[in-house]
N, C-alpha and C positions, 0 to 999 in steps of 0.2 A: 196465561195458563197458571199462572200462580194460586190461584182456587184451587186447582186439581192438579195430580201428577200426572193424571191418565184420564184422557174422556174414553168412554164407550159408547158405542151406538147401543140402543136395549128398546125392545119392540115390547110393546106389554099394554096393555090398559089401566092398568094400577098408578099409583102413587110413583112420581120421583121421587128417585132416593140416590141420593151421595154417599158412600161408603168409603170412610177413613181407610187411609192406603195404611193401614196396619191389618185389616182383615181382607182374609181371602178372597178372593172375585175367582171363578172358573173361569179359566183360561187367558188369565190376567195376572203380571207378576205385582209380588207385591213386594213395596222398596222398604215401609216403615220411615220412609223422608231421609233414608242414608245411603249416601252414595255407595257406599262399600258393600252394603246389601243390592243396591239396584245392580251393579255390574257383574252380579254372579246370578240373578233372580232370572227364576224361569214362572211360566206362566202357572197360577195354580190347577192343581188336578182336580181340584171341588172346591164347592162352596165352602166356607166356614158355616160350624152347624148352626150361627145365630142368622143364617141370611134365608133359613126353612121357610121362615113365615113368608117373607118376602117372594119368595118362587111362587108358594102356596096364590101367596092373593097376583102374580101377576105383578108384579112393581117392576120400572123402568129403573134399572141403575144406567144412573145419568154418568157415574165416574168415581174417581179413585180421590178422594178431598185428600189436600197437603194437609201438613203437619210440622210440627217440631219433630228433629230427627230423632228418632228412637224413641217418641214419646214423652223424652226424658223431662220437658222443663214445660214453665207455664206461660212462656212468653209469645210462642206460635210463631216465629223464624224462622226461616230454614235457605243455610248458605247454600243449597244447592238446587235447589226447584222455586226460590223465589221465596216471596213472603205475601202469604193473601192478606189480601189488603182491607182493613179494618174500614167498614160501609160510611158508621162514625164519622170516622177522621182519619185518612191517608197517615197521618201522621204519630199516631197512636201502632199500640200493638194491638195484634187484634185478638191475644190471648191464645194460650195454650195448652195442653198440646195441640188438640182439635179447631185447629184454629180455620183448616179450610171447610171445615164441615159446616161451624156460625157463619162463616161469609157465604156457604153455598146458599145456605136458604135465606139471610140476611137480602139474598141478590136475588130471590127468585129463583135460582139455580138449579132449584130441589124442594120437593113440599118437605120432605124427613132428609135429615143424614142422621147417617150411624157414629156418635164419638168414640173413647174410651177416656174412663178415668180411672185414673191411680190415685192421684194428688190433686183433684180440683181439673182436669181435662176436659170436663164437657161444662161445668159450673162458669171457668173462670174465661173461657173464648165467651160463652153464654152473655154473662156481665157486661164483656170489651164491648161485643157487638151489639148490646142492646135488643140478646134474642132469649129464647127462652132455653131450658134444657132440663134432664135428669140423668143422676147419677143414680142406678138401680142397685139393688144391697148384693153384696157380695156374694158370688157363688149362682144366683135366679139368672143370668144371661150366660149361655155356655161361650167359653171362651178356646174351643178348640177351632183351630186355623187361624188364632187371632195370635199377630206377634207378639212376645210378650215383654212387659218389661219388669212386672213383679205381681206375681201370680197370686203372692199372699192379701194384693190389694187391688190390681186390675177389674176391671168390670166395664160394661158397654151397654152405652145407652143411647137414648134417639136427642135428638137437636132439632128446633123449627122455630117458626114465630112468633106462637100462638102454642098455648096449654092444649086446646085442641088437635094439633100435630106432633106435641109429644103422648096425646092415647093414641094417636093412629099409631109410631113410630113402637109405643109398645104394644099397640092390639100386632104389627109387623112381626115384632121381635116373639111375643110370648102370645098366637092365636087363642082367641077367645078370652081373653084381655078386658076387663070392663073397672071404669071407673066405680068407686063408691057411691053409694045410691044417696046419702048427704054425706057433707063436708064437715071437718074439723069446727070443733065450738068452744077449744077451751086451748089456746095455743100460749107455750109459753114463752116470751122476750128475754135473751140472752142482750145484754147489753152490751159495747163494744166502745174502744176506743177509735174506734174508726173516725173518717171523716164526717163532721156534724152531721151534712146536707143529706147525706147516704145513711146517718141513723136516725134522720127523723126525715126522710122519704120511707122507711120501713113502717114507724109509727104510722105516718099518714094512710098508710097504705094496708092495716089492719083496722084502721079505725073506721076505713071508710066498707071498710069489709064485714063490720058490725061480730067483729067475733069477739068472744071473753079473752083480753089477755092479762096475764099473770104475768108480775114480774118475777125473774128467776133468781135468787142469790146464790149465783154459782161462777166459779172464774175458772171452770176447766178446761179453758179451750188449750191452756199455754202446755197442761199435762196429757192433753192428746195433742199436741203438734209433737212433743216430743216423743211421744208413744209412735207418731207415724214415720218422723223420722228415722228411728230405729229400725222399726219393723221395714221402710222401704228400702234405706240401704242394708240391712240384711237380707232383701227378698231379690235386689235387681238380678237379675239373671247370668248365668254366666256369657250369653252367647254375645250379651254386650260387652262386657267386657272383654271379651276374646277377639271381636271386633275393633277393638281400638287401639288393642293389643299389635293384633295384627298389619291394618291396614289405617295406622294413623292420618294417611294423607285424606282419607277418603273417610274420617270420621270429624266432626267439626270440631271446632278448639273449644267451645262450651260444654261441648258431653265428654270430650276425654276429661275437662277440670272437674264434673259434676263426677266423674268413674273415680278421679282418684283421689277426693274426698273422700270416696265411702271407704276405704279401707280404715280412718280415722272413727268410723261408727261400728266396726264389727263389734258384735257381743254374741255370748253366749243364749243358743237359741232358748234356754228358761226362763233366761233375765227380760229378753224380748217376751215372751208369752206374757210375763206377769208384768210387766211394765200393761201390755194392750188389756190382761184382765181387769189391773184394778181402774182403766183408762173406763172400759164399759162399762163396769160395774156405777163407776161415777154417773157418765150418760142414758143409762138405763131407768136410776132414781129419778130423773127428769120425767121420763117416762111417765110414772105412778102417778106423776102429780097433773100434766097435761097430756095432750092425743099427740101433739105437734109443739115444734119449740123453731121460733124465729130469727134471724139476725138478716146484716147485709151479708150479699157474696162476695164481695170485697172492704177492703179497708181504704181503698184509696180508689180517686180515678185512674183510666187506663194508662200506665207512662206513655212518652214518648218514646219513639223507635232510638232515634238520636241519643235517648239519654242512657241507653245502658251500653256501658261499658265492662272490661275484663273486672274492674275494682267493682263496679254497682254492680253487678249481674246475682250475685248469690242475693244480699239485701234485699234487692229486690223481690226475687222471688222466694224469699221467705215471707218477704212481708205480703206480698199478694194473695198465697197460701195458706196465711194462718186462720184463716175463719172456713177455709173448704177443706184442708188435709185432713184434721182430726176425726171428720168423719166417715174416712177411706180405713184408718185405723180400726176405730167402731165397727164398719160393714157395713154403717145404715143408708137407707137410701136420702136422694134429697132432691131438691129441685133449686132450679134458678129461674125466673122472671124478671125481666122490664119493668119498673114502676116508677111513677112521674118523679122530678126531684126538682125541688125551687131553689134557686138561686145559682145553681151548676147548667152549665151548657148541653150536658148528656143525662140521660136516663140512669138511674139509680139499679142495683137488682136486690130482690130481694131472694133468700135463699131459706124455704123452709125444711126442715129434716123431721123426718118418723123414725119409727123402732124397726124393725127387721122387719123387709116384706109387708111393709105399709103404701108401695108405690097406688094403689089403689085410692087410698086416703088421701094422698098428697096432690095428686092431680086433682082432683076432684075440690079440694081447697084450694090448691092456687087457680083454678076457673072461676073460682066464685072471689077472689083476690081481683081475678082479672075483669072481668066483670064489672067488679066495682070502680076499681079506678081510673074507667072506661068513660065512667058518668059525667 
């Protein structure tokens, strides 16, 4: 049961759908993958208002998909409901937070699940498992009945195997939903230190897409990681922290160290505003110059479950982070794909990002990505 915290029985003709136990299910508690929440959680009174569409078309929720607890990290563990287990390699993580949402449909489990991202949540499980996803621009998915963990950068989007299942997942989320009638033709190449294999599976994987790319002279990702960092830990919620506060035996030892770091990042809410303005302003002149701008969705391949420890754990998840947080910062939307990679044993992903409320454009270009690298 480590995929899900909760199956349900759900009678429907529609689409399967897995819905991250962070958002509401009617008449179904929701735990957000922490103990200390599950043992007081009662079943919900409604829907969460992003699960309309889905009633609307009929869709079976299949279950309540695990997670990292409270959201909070990108590793997808969780001491207390198990760890779903990465399709890949048992061995690996299988990314987080949304980590049982990529394995629900990695498995068949589910045509759509619903993730959430803050920090890389539906991007970086996406990548582990060698499935596809989208993080939608901040604010176009309502987030009420959805637990929160930092409202200033939360958002929720669909998960599947296929670009195709992420338009279902938003024709679900946002009815009457339709992809761009063409695809992106002038996309720009953010260059990366990442691992070689994974920046020239990106290469490969636009060239074989036949689209104009531009190289970008631009190094701002390191001034939006720090723009996110900020604005996250000034945005996490109190009711987390109150929670670990509280009931530390039933909060895990990772999210109480991640709680109390952040009092180390409090700033003055100005100094955050203008840190994230001049962060977009930077990524917006991107903008002018292509429709879409490229990298990988990771820097690395997936670790091993074995190798993070209390000392690796932050490292890590900075370092997994830095090519997907600065654009939870931004607001912009973005996707993640599967694309072939030579010389590494797993799938490469590639992660392209639009301007604000560009999800239309972006799927519609990574079909025509997917497509090609099909050939």
């Amino acid at each position: 049961m480590s995929t899900f915290i909760t199956r349900t029985e759900s009678s429907g003709t529609g689409p399967r759908v897995a819905v991250k136990d962070l958002i509401d299910v009617e008449g179904v508690p929701t735990t957000a993958g922490c103990r200390a929440v599950e043992r007081t959680a009662q079943p919900a009174a409604r829907d969460a208002a992003c699960l309309a569409g889905l009633r609307a078309a009929d869709a079976r929720i299949v279950g309540k998909a695990n997670l990292h607890e409270l959201a909070m990290l990108p590793l997808g563990t969780n001491p207390w409901f198990g760890n779903p287990v990465n399709p890949l390699d048992p061995d690996l993580i299988p990314g987080g937070s949304s980590s049982g949402s990529a394995v629900a449909v990695a498995n068949d489990d589910a045509d759509v699940a619903l993730g959430s991202d803050t920090g890389g949540s539906v991007r970086v499980p996406s990548a582990c498992c060698g499935t596809a996803g989208l993080k939608t621009t901040h604010g176009r998915v309502s987030l009420d009945g959805v637990w929160p963990l930092a409202t200033n950068l939360d958002t929720i989007g669909p998960m599947a195997t296929t670009v195709a299942g992420l338009t279902l997942g938003m024709e679900l989320l946002e009815p009457g939903f339709a992809v761009a009638a063409t695809p992106a033709r002038r996309i720009g190449r953010v260059r990366t230190s990442g691992h070689p294999a994974l920046e020239t599976a990106v290469d490969s994987a636009l060239r074989a897409a036949e689209v104009e790319v531009v190289d970008l002279d631009w190094d701002g990702l390191a001034a939006g990681g720090e723009a996110f960092t900020m604005a996250y830990f000034n945005g996490v919620t109190d009711i987390d922290r109150q929670l670990a506060q509280e009931h530390p035996e039933d909060v895990g030892a990772d999210i109480q160290g991640i709680l109390a770091m952040s009092a180390g990042f409090a700033a003055a809410s100005d100094a955050v505003a203008q840190l994230l303005a001049e962060w977009r302003d930077s990524l917006r002149a991107l903008f002018d110059q292509v429709e879409l701008i490229a990298l990988p969705t990771l820097p690395i391949l997936p670790p091993r479950i074995d190798s993070i420890t209390p000392d690796s754990m932050v490292p890590t998840v900075v370092e997994i982070t830095q090519y997907v947080a600065p654009f939870n910062a931004a607001g912009v939307p973005a996707t993640a794909q599967p694309i072939p990679a030579e010389g590494i044993s797993l799938p490469g992903s590639l992660q392209l990002v639009g301007p604000l409320n560009s999800e239309e454009l972006l799927l519609a270009t990574a079909a025509v990505v997917e497509a090609a690298v099909a050939r």
